[in-house]
Structure formats: structure tokens, C-alpha cells
C-alpha positions as CSV (number, residue, x, y, z in Angstrom):
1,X,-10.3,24.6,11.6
2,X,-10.4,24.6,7.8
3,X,-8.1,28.0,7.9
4,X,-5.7,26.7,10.0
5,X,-2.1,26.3,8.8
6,X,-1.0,22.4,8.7
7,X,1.9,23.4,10.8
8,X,0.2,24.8,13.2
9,X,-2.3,21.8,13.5
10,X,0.2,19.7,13.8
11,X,2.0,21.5,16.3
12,X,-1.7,21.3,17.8
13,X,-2.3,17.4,17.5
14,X,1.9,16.7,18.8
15,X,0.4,18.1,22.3
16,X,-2.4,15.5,22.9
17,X,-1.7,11.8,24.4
18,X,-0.9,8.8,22.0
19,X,-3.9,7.4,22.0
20,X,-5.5,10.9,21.3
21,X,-3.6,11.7,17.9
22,X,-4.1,8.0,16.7
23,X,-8.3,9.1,17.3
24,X,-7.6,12.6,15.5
25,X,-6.4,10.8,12.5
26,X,-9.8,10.0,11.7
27,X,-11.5,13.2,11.7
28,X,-11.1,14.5,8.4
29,X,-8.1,14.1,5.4
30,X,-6.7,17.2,6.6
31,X,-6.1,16.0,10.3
32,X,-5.1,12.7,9.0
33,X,-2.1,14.6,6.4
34,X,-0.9,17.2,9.4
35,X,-1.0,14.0,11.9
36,X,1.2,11.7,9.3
37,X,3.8,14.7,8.5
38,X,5.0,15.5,11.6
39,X,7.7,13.4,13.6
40,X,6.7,14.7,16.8
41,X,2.9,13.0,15.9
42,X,4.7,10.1,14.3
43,X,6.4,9.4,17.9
44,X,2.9,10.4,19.9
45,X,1.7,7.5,17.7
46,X,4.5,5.0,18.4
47,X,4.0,5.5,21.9
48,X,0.0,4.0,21.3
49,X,1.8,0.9,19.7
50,X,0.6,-1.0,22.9
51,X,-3.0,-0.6,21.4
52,X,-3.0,0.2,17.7
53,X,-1.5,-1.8,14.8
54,X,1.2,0.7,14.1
55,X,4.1,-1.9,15.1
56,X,5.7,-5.4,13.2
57,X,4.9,-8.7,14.6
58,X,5.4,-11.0,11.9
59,X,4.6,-12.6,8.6
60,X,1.8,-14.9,8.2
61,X,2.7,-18.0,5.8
62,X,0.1,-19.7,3.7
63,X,1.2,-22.8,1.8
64,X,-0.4,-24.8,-1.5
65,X,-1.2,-27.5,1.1
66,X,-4.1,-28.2,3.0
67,X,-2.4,-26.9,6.5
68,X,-2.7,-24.1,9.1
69,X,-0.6,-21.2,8.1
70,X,2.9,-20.6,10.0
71,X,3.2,-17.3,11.8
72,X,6.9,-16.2,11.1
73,X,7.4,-13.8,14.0
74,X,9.7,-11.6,16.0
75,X,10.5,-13.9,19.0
76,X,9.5,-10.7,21.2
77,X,5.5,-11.3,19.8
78,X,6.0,-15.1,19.7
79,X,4.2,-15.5,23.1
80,X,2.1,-12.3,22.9
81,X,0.0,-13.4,19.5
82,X,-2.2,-16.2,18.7
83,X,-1.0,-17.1,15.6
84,X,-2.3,-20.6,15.9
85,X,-5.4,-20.1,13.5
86,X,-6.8,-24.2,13.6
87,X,-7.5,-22.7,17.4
88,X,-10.2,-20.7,16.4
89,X,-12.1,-22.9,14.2
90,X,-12.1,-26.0,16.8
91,X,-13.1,-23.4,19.7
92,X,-16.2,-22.8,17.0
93,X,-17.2,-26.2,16.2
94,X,-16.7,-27.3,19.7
95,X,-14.5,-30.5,19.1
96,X,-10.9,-31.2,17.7
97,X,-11.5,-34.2,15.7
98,X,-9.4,-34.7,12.8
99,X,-11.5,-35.1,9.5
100,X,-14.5,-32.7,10.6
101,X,-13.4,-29.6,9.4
102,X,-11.3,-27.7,7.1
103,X,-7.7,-26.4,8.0
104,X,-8.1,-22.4,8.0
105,X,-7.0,-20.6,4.9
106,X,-6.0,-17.0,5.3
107,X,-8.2,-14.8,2.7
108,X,-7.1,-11.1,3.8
109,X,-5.5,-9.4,6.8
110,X,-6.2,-5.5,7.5
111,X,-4.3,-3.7,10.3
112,X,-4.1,-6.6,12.9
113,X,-7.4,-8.6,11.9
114,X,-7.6,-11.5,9.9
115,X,-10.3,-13.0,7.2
116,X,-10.5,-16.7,7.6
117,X,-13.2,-17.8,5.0
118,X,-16.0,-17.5,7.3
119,X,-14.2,-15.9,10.8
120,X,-12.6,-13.3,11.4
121,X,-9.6,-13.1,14.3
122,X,-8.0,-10.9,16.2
123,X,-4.4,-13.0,17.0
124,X,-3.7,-10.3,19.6
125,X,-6.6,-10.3,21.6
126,X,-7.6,-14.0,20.8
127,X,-11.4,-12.9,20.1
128,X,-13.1,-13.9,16.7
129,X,-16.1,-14.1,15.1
130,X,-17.9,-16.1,12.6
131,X,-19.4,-14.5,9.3
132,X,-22.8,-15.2,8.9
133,X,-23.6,-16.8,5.2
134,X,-24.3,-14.3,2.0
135,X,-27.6,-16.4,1.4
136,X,-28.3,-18.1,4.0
137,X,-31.1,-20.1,2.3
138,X,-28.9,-21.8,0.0
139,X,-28.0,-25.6,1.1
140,X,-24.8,-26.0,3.5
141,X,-22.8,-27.0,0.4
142,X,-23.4,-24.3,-1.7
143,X,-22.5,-21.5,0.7
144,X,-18.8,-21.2,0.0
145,X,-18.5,-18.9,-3.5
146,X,-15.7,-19.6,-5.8
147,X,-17.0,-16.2,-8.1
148,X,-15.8,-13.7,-5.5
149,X,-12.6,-12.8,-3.5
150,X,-13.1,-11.1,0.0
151,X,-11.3,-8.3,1.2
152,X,-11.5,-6.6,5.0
153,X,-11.7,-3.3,5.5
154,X,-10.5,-2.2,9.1
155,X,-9.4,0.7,10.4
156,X,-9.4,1.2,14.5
157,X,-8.4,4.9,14.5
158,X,-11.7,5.6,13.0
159,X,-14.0,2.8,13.7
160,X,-14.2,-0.2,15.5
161,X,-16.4,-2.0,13.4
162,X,-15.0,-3.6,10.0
163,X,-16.6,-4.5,6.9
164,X,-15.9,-7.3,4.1
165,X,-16.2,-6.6,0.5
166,X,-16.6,-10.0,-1.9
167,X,-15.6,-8.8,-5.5
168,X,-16.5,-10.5,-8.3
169,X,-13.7,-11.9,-10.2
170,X,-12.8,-10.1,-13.7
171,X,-13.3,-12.2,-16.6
172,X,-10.5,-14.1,-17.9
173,X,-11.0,-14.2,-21.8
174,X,-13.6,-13.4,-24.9
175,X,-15.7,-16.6,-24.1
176,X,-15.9,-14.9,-20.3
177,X,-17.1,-11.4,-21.8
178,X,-20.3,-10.6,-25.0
179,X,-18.3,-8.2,-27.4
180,X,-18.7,-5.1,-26.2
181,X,-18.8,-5.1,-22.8
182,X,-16.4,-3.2,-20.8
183,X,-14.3,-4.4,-18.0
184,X,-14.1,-2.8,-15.3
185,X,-18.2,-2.4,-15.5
186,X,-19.8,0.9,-15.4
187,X,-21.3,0.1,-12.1
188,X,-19.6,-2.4,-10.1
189,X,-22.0,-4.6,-7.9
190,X,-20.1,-6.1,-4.5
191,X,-21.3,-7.9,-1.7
192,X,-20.5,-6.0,1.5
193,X,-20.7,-7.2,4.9
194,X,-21.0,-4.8,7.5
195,X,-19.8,-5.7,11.5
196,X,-22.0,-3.0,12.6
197,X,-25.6,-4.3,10.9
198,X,-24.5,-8.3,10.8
199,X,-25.3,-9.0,7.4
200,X,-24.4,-8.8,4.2
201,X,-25.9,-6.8,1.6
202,X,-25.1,-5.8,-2.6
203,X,-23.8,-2.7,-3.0
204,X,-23.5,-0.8,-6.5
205,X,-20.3,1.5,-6.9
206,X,-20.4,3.7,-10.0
207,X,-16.9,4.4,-11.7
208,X,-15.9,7.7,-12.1
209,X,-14.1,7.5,-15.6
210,X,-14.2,5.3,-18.0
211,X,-12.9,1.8,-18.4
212,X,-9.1,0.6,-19.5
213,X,-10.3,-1.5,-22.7
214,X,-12.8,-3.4,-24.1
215,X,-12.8,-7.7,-23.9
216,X,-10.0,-7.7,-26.6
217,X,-7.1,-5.9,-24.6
218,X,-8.4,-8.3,-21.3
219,X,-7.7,-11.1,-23.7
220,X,-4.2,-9.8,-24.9
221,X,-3.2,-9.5,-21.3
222,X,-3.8,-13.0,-20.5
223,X,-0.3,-13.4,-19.4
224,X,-0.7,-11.5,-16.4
225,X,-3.8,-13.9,-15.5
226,X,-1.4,-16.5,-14.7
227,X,1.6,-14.5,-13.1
228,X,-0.3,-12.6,-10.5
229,X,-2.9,-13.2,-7.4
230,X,-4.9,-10.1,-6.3
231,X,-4.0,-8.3,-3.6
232,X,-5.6,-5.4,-1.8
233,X,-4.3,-2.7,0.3
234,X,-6.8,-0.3,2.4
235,X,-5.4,3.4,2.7
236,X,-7.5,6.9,4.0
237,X,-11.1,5.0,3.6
238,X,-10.4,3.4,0.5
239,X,-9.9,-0.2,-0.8
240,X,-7.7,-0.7,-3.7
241,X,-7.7,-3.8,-5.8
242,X,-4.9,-5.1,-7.7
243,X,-6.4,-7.1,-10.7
244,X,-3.4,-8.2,-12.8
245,X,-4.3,-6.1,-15.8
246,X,-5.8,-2.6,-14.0
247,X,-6.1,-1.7,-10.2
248,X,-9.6,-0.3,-9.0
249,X,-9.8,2.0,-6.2
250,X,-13.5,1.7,-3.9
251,X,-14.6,4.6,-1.8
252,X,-17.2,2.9,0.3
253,X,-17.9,6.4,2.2
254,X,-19.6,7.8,-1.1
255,X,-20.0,4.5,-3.0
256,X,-18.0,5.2,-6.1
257,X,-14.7,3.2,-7.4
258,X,-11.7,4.8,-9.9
259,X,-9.8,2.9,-12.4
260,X,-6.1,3.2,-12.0
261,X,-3.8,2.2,-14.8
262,X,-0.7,0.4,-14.0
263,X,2.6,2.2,-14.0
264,X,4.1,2.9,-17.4
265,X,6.1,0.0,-18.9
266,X,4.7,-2.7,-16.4
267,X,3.2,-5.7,-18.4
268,X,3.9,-9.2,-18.6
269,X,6.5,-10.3,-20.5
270,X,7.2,-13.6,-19.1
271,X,6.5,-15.9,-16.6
272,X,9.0,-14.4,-13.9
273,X,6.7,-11.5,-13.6
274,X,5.6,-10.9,-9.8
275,X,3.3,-7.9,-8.9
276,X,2.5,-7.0,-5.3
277,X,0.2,-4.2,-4.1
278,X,0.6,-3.1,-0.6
279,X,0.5,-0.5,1.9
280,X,3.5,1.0,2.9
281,X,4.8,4.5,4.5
282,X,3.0,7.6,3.3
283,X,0.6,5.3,1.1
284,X,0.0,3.3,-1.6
285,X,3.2,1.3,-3.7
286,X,3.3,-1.2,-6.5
287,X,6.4,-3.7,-7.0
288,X,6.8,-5.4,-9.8
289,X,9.8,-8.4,-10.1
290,X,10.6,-9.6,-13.5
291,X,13.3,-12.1,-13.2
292,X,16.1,-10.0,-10.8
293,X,14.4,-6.4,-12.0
294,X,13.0,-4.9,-8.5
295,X,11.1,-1.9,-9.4
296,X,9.0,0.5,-6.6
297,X,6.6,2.6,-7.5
298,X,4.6,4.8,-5.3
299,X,1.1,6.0,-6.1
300,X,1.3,10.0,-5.6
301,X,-2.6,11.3,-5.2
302,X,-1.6,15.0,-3.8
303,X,-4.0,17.5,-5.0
304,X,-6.9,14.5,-6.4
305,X,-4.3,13.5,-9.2
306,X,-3.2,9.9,-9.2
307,X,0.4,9.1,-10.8
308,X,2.8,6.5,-10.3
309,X,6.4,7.5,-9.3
310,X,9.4,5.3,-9.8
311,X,10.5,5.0,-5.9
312,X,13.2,2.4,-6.3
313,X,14.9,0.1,-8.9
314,X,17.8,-2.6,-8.4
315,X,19.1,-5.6,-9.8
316,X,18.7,-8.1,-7.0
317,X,21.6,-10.3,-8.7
318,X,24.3,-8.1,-6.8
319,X,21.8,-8.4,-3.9
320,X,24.2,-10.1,-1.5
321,X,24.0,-11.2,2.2
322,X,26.2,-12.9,5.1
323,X,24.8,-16.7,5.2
324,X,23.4,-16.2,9.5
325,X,22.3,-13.8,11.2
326,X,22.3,-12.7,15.0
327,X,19.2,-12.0,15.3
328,X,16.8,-14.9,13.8
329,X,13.2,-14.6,13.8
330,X,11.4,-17.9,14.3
331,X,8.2,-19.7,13.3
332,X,5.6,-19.8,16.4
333,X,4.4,-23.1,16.1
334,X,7.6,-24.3,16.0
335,X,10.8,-24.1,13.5
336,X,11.0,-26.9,11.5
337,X,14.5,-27.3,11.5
338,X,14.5,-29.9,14.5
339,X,18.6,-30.7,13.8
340,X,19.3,-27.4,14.2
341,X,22.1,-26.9,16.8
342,X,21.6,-23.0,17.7
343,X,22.7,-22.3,21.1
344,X,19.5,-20.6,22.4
345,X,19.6,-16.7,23.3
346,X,17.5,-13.9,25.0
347,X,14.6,-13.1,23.0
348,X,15.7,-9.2,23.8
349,X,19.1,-10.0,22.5
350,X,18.0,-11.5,18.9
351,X,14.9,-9.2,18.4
352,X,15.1,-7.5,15.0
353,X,12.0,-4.9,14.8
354,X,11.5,-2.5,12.0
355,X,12.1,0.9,14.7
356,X,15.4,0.2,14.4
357,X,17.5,1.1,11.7
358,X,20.7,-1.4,12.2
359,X,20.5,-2.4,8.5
360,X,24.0,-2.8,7.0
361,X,25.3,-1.8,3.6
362,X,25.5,-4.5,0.5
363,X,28.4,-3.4,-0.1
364,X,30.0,-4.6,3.3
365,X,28.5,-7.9,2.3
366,X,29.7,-8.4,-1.5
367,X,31.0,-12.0,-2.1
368,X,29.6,-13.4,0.6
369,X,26.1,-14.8,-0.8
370,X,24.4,-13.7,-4.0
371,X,20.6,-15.3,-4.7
372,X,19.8,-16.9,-8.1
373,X,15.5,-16.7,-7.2
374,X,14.2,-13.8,-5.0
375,X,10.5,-14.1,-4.4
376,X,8.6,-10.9,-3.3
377,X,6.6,-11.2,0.3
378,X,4.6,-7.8,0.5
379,X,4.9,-3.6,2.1
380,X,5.9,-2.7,5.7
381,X,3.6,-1.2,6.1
382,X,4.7,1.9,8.1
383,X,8.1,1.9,6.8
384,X,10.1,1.5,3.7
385,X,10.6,-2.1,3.3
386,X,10.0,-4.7,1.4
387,X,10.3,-8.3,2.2
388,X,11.8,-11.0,0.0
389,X,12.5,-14.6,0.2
390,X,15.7,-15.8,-1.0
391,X,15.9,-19.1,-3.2
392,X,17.4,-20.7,0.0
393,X,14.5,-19.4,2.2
394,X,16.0,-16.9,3.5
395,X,13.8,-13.8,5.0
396,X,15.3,-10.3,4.2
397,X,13.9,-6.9,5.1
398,X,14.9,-4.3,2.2
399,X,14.9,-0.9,2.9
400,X,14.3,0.0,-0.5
401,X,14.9,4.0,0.2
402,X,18.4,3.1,1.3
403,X,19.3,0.1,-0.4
404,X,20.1,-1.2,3.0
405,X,19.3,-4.9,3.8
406,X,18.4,-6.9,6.9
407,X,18.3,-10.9,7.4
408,X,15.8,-11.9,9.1
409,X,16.6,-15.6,9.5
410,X,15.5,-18.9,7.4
411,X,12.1,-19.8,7.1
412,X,11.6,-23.3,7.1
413,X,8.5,-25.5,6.2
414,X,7.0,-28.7,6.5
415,X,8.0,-30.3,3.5
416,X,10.4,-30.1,0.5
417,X,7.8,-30.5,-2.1
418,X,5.4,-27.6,-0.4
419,X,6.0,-24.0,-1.9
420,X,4.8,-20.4,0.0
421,X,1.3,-19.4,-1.9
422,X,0.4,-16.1,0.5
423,X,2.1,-14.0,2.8
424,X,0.4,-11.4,5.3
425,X,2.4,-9.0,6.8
426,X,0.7,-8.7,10.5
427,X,0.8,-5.5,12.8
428,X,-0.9,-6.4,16.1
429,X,-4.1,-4.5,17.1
430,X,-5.5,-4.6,20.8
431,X,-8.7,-2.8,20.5
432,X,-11.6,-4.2,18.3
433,X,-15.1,-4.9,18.8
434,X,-14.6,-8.9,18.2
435,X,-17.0,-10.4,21.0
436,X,-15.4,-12.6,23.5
437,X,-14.7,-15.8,22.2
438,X,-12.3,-17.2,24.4
């Protein structure tokens, strides 16, 4: 199979059912690159949208308040998820009484599974499952580590087990770091829980070249400490790690991580700076948002290179929009905007879904709205769109290969004085190994 032309393998892998080419995908790179190429295999695979996480739902919403996360969602998928996370943690503890536990907080979301802080949940299915401690000798009150950051690693066209990889956080100044040292380490020790074993264990990944800098340049870049949260993206068997100042890229197949610069020119240079890593078609991008600057950048690893090509740039000043929209998405537990006066519609008429391509033009638009704040929400992941959220919380799909846009409808929230912390863009998976928790 190694001599086989791509084009011919795809032509191969166009012939088998859905659910067949999604499988194939996971047999080698090869497979995976003739499978992803081809349109005919792209539409195999959007036929297995009933089972894999290859289609939109929504956009999970995590505020700086204690509260369960809003699921802002397609009003097709509002009665088809569970996006009410507090469900899972009193279905655990047995009892819904207010006081006796904490209100879930959304740590990572890989292809249609979520990481609470100690479950993780399929929405789709409604099956979960509670993470067993790292130490499990260490008092009740001790458990929950402040040091490290989880990130889940899922992938159901090759496995159905998942994994969880707790990275240490990078130090933060010269006091955090002996003079000398180099961050990112020579060998980088995570904690990995494995669904398949049920336990966690520390795992040592050796970097394959050597480090960005020294503790004097991770001081120097202190301003990116502050502007930027870490954000992960998993993509062909790896797990790469945004980290402000660098992004590290973990093979857990072979146990070995690569440092990857940031694009050329990107650094902090004030506190409008926003950087997002994500998943999105054909791979990995990078935006960065200083002020109204949009920049894309997609990283290019063809032939075992790695290089960072300028995608997209726009001033999202001239970014204008009409002020409604016809087709609204809506938050599942409810839209906060009770005075609202909306005369209600089919949810088949109003359904926006990223399949279709009935974007408009700016241009048709121009006068009618323009945005002062534009805050970035993450990667389609399957297509060429990124999500912002307009100073007037407006959602807006950009289709930043066309400079088409998209309104999606206003997000509304609790309270005035609350302010969107995370976002995770969900795709609904209906296969998983999660036992039955219902």
C-alpha cells in the first residue's frame, strides 16, 4: 500500500461506507492525507455526521462567575445535546442540594467530549465518567492541583478510549526559574491519565531540539503572561500547547514533544493582545488580535517542516454587520433576554449550520453597524471560520478565506457585571466508550 498513488487511494477509500472512511482515517498518515484531500471522502465523511464529531452544535460559554456554563447552540441540536453540565455532577453525588458541591467548570473539550475538573461528558450521548484522583492518598482537600492544566486527548476515528494530559505550568519570572535553566525543559514530565488502564501515571517526553531562551527572555515576555490563557488543539496524534511565549507540540505515540516558535512578528505589545490556538480545516492555525488587527496564520508541516503561513489579515474596524439576523442561534438553558418580543419560528427555518455557505459580503453591509471591541471565540474546526463576539454581544461566524461574514445572533448572560472567560467550540460525537451513567 506504501506504492500506491494518493489518487488512487483515495479513489479507493471514496468507495467504502461513511462510517468506513472515518475508520480508515486512522490507519496510517498516508490514509489519513488521501482521506482529507478528496471531496468525494470529505462527503463519505459528512454522511457519518450522525456518529462522529465532524458537524457544529454549538459554543460552550464559561463565565468569571461561579455558574454552570451556557451552551450557545444551533436551535436544531438544542434538544439533541445535554449541555446542562450541573446534571452530571448531581447525578454523581446523588443529591441536588445547593451548597454541597461546586458548579462545573469547563477545563478542555476534544471532538465532542468534555473535561470537567474531575468528569468527563459526553453531552450527546449523556454518559460520563468520573476521573479517579492523581494521588489518591493525599487528603480530600489536597486533591485538586493548581500547578498543572489538563488537556483531553480524543480521537474516535482511531480509538475509543481518551487520555488526559496535566502539564505543568511554565514559570512566570526569574524568581520562578535558578539561572540557567531552560524553559521549555529538556525532558518534560506530565501526568497522563489513560481511559483504557484507569489511572494516571508520569510520563517523560524528551524534546527534540533545543529550547526558545533561557529564564531571561521568559522574563522579557512577561506581557504575554497576562494577555493570553493556554489553549490546546489535538491534530493527527498530537497535542499542541499554546503557552503565551512558545507553543510545544506532544507526540504521545513515541513520547517526544517539539518546540514551535511563534509566527514572525507576533509579541505582545499591549494589553489588547489576544492569541487563540485552535483546530481548524486541514490543521493547525494561530490568530492573533491586537486592538482591530485580525491576523491567521496556519501551521504548514508538509514534508516534517513546520512554518507558519500568513492565511488572513483584516482590519475588523470596517468589519460591519446588519443589527438582526434571521436566523438566531439561542442559549439551551434558556436566553436571557426574557423581554424579548421575537415572534417564534421553525427551528428548520432559523438554523444557520456551518455546511452552508449563505454568508453575505461586508460590503453589502457597509454603514449599517461597525464594532469598536471584537473579542476572538476560537477555530471551526472543519471549516474556515473563526468566531468573534462583537462589543454588543453579538456572535459572528467569519469565513476568514472569503472575508465573508455570518451573524449568528446575540449572546446574552446572566448579569451585566459578568464577562465571557472560555469558550469551547462543541462538535457532537455519538460513539465513545463513557459507561452508562444515565
Amino acid at each position: 500500500m506504501d506504492l500506491l498513488p494518493e489518487d488512487v487511494l483515495a479513489d479507493v477509500l471514496s468507495r467504502l461506507p461513511p462510517r468506513a472512511v472515518a475508520v480508515s482515517r486512522g490507519v496510517c498518515r498516508g490514509w489519513r492525507a488521501a482521506a482529507d484531500a478528496d471531496a468525494r471522502c470529505q462527503h463519505q465523511l459528512s454522511s457519518a455526521a450522525n456518529l462522529l464529531p465532524i458537524t457544529l452544535a454549538g459554543i460552550f460559554v464559561q463565565t468569571n462567575e461561579p455558574e454552570t456554563p451556557s451552551f450557545f447552540v444551533r436551535p436544531s441540536m438544542a434538544h439533541r445535546i445535554a449541555g446542562d453540565l450541573e446534571h452530571y455532577v448531581v447525578m454523581d453525588i446523588g443529591y441536588p442540594i445547593p451548597g454541597t458541591y461546586d458548579e462545573p467548570e469547563i477545563n478542555d473539550c476534544c471532538n465532542g467530549l468534555l473535561l470537567l475538573e474531575d468528569h468527563v461528558v459526553n453531552p450527546a450521548t449523556g454518559k460520563w465518567a468520573r476521573l479517579p484522583p492523581y494521588d489518591p492518598d493525599l487528603p480530600e482537600e489536597h486533591v485538586q492541583d493548581t500547578d498543572h492544566h489538563p488537556f483531553l486527548v480524543f480521537d474516535p476515528m482511531v480509538s475509543p478510549h481518551y487520555e488526559v494530559v496535566a502539564m505543568k505550568y511554565p514559570p512566570r519570572g526569574m524568581d520562578k526559574l535558578p539561572m540557567g535553566q531552560q524553559w521549555p525543559p529538556p525532558v518534560y514530565v506530565a501526568r497522563v491519565y489513560s481511559s483504557r488502564t484507569d489511572r494516571w501515571e508520569e510520563r517523560p517526553f524528551v524534546r527534540e531540539e533545543g529550547a526558545t531562551g533561557t529564564v531571561s527572555n521568559v522574563e522579557l515576555d512577561s506581557e504575554l503572561w497576562r494577555t493570553s490563557t493556554y489553549h490546546g488543539a489535538y491534530w493527527h496524534g498530537a497535542l499542541y500547547v499554546s503557552w503565551s511565549d512558545c507553543i510545544t507540540r506532544i507526540t504521545l505515540s513515541n513520547d517526544k514533544y517539539k518546540v514551535i516558535n511563534l509566527p514572525t512578528g507576533v509579541h505582545a505589545t499591549s494589553k489588547y493582545y489576544q492569541l487563540c490556538l485552535g483546530k481548524s480545516k486541514n490543521g493547525v492555525h494561530f490568530a492573533v488580535l491586537d486592538k482591530h488587527r485580525l491576523q491567521v496564520w496556519f501551521l504548514d508541516e508538509t514534508g516534517g517542516n513546520m512554518e507558519w503561513v500568513l492565511k488572513h489579515s483584516a482590519n475588523l474596524l470596517t468589519l460591519k454587520l446588519p443589527e438582526h439576523t434571521d436566523r438566531p442561534w439561542i442559549s439551551q438553558d434558556g436566553n436571557y433576554n426574557q423581554k424579548s418580543k421575537r415572534p417564534s419560528v421553525l427551528e428548520k427555518e432559523l438554523d444557520w449550520h456551518s455546511d452552508d455557505d449563505n454568508a453575505v459580503d461586508i460590503e453589502k453591509y457597509g454603514g449599517k453597524r461597525s464594532y469598536l471591541n471584537v473579542d476572538v471565540f476560537g477555530f471551526h474546526p472543519y471549516r474556515e471560520i473563526i468566531f468573534l463576539f462583537t462589543d454588543d454581544k453579538m456572535v459572528m461566524a467569519y469565513y476568514f478565506n472569503s472575508s465573508k461574514i455570518q451573524n449568528l445572533g446575540r449572546l446574552h448572560i446572566r448579569h451585566r457585571y459578568h464577562y465571557i472567560e472560555r469558550t469551547f467550540i462543541y462538535t457532537p460525537c455519538w460513539v465513545g466508550e463513557l459507561p452508562e451513567n444515565m
